[in-house]
Structure formats: C-alpha cells, structure tokens
C-alpha positions in Angstrom: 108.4 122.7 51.6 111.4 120.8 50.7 112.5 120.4 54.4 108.8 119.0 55.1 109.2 116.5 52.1 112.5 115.3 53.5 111.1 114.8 57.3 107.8 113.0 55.9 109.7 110.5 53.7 112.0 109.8 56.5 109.2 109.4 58.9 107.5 107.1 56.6 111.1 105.2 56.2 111.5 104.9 59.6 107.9 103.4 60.8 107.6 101.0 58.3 111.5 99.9 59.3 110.9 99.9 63.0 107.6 97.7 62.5 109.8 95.5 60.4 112.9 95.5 62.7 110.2 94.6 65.7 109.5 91.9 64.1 113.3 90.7 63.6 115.2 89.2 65.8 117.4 91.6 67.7 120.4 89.7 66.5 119.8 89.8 63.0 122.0 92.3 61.7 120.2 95.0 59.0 119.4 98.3 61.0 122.8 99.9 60.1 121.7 100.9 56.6 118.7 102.0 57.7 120.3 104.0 60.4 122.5 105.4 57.6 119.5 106.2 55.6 117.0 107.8 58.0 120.1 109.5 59.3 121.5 111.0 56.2 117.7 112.2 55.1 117.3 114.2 58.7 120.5 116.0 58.0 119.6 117.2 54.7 115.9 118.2 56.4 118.0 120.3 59.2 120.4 121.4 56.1 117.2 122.7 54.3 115.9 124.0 57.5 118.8 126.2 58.6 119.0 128.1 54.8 115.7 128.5 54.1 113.4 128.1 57.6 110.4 126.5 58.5 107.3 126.4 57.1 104.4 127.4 58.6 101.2 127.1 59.8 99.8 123.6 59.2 102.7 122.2 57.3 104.8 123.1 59.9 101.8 120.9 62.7 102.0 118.2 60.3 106.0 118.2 60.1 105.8 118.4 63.8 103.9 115.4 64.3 106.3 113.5 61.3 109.3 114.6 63.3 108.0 113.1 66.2 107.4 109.9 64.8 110.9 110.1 63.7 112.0 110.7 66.9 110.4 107.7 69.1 110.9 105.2 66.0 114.2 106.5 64.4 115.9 106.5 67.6 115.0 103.1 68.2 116.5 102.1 65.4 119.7 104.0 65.6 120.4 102.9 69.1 120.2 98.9 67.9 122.9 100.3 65.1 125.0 102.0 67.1 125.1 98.5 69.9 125.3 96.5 66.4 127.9 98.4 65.0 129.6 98.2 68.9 129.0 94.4 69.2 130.2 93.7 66.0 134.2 94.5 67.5 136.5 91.4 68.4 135.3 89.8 71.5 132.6 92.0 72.9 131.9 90.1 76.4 129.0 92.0 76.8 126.7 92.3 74.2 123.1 93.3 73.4 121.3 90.2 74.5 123.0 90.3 77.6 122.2 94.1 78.2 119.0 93.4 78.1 119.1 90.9 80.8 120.7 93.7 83.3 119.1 96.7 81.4 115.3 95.4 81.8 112.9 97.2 79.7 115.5 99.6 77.4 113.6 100.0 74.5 110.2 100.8 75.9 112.6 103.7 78.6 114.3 105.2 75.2 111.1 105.6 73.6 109.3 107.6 76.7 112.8 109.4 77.0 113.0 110.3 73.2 109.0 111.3 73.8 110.4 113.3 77.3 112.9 115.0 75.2 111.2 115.9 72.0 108.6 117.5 73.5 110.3 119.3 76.2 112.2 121.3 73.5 109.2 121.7 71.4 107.0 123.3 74.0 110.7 125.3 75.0 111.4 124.2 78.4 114.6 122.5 77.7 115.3 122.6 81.3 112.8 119.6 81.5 115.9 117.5 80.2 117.4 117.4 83.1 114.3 115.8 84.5 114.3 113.2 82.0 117.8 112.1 82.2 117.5 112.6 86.3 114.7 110.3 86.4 116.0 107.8 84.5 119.3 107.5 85.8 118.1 107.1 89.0 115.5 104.5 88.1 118.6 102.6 86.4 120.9 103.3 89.5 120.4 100.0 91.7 120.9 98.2 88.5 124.1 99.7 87.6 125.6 99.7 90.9 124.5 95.7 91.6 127.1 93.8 89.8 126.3 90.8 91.8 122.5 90.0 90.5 122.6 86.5 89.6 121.0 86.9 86.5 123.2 89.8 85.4 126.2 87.8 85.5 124.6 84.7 84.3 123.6 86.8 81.0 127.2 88.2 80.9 128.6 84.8 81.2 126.4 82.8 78.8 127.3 86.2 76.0 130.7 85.3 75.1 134.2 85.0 77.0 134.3 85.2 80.6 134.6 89.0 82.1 136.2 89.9 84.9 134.0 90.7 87.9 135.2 94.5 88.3 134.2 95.0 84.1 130.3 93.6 84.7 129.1 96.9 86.6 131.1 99.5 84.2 130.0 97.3 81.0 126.3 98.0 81.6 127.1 101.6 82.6 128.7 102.2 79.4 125.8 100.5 77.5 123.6 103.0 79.6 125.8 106.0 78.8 125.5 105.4 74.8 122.0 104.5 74.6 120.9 107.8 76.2 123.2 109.6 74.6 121.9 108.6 71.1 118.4 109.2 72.4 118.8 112.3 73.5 121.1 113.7 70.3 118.3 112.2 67.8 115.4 113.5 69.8 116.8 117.2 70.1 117.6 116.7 65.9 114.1 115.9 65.6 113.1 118.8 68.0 114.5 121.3 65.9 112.9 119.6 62.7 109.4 119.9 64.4 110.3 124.0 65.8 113.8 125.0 63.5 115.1 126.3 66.3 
C-alpha cells in the first residue's frame, strides 16, 4: 500500500509539472527541483517495493497505469534537467535550443520511446528494447552523421561561441546518447514500479 501511495503522488506530481513545464518556456530554468522531487519519491516507491512487494490485484492495475504516467511525463521532465543541469556549465556551444534545431522532434521520440520501453518490460519481453533503441537510432542516423545541414550549424552558431566544425556532429551525438539514456533508465524504474520485478 505504501509503495502504491508513493507512485500515485509522484504521478500526480509529475502531470500536473509536465502540463506546467509545457507551458514554460524551455529556457526557463525550474525542472531540476522537480526532477529532484519526482526522482527522490520513485526511489523510496522501488525502496518500499523491494522489502515488502507489490500489491496486488487492482491496486497493483491502478499502480501500473500511475507508473506509466510517471514514465512518459517524469522522463520528460528529467531529460530537460539533466540538459539544464548540462547547459548550465561554462560555455556550452551547444545547447538545448540548438539541439532541437538538429534533433527535430525529441520530446515527442522520448515519450513513444519511454512508452516502447515501459511496456516492453511490463508485458516481459525486454528483448523488444533493442527494437526500440534500434529504431530510433537509425531514424536519428542521417542526422547525426550530417554535420553540414545548414540549419544545424546555423542553430549551433547563433547558441553561443563558435564550434569547431569537427565538434558539431559529436555534440548532437552526445545530446542523443544522454537523452536516451535517461529515457530508458526512468522507463525501466517505472517498469519495475508497475511489475516489482
């Protein structure tokens, strides 16, 4: 019961910020304490979970469905921290507005891949990760590999000081790398929320 109160209120925590933060400017600072928070609630709901199990029946539906919801809109939000917390460095040539310019549609992606994920470990095909993280690296491949698009480097100019041509390609890989790592590490926490296993 406790691990079920703990993954509702951070659920409930994490809509209500992610309708908030998508109505923010993505340059507004603000989603690191939320990140904190939502974070530091799903670790005491996995804590709870691995000494004393899941519940079960339909508490353990309706904590399923809650952990989802923490998945797609929690990861949202700690990806944007985890680039905020990145950008906020000395000199970052490469930040998140000019991501998106290269990275074309990166939220909506994360969300179908946090979706992809959670439910592939849910239903217990893990396998189907690969698939996930196949498909979407080669969707982003010409991307990465085209340095040269003029409105890549226009973004990467206008972001902040100038970057050498042979940083632009590895910059956005890097971005690309992190993003879907903090997907897929919140979306398998969230899996084993939903399952407890």
């Amino acid at each position: 019961m406790t691990a079920f109160v703990l993954v509702l209120v951070a659920a409930v925590i994490t809509a209500a910020g992610w309708m908030l933060f998508e109505l923010v400017p993505p340059t507004r600072p603000g989603r690191r304490p939320a990140a904190v928070a939502i974070t530091a609630i799903t670790a005491a709901a996995i804590i709870v979970i691995l000494f004393a199990g899941t519940a079960g029946g339909r508490l353990q539906t309706l904590q399923g469905i809650f952990a989802l919801v923490l998945a797609v809109c929690g990861g949202a939000i700690l990806t944007i921290a985890v680039f905020e917390h990145i950008d906020s460095g000395a000199d970052n040539p490469f930040g998140m507005e000019a991501a998106g310019q290269v990275l074309r549609g990166g939220a909506w992606i994360g969300v179908l891949e946090r979706v992809a994920i959670f439910g592939t470990l849910v239903i217990g095909w893990p396998q189907g990760i690969a698939v996930v993280l196949a498909v979407k690296a080669l969707g982003r491949y010409p991307e990465l590999r085209n340095p040269g698009d003029p409105a890549a480097i226009q973004a990467i100019q206008s972001s902040g000081p100038a970057v050498p041509a042979g940083h632009r390609p590895s910059a956005a890989t890097e971005r690309f790398i992190i993003g879907t790592l903090v997907s897929f590490i919140w979306a398998a926490a969230c899996a084993y929320l939903a399952t407890g296993s």
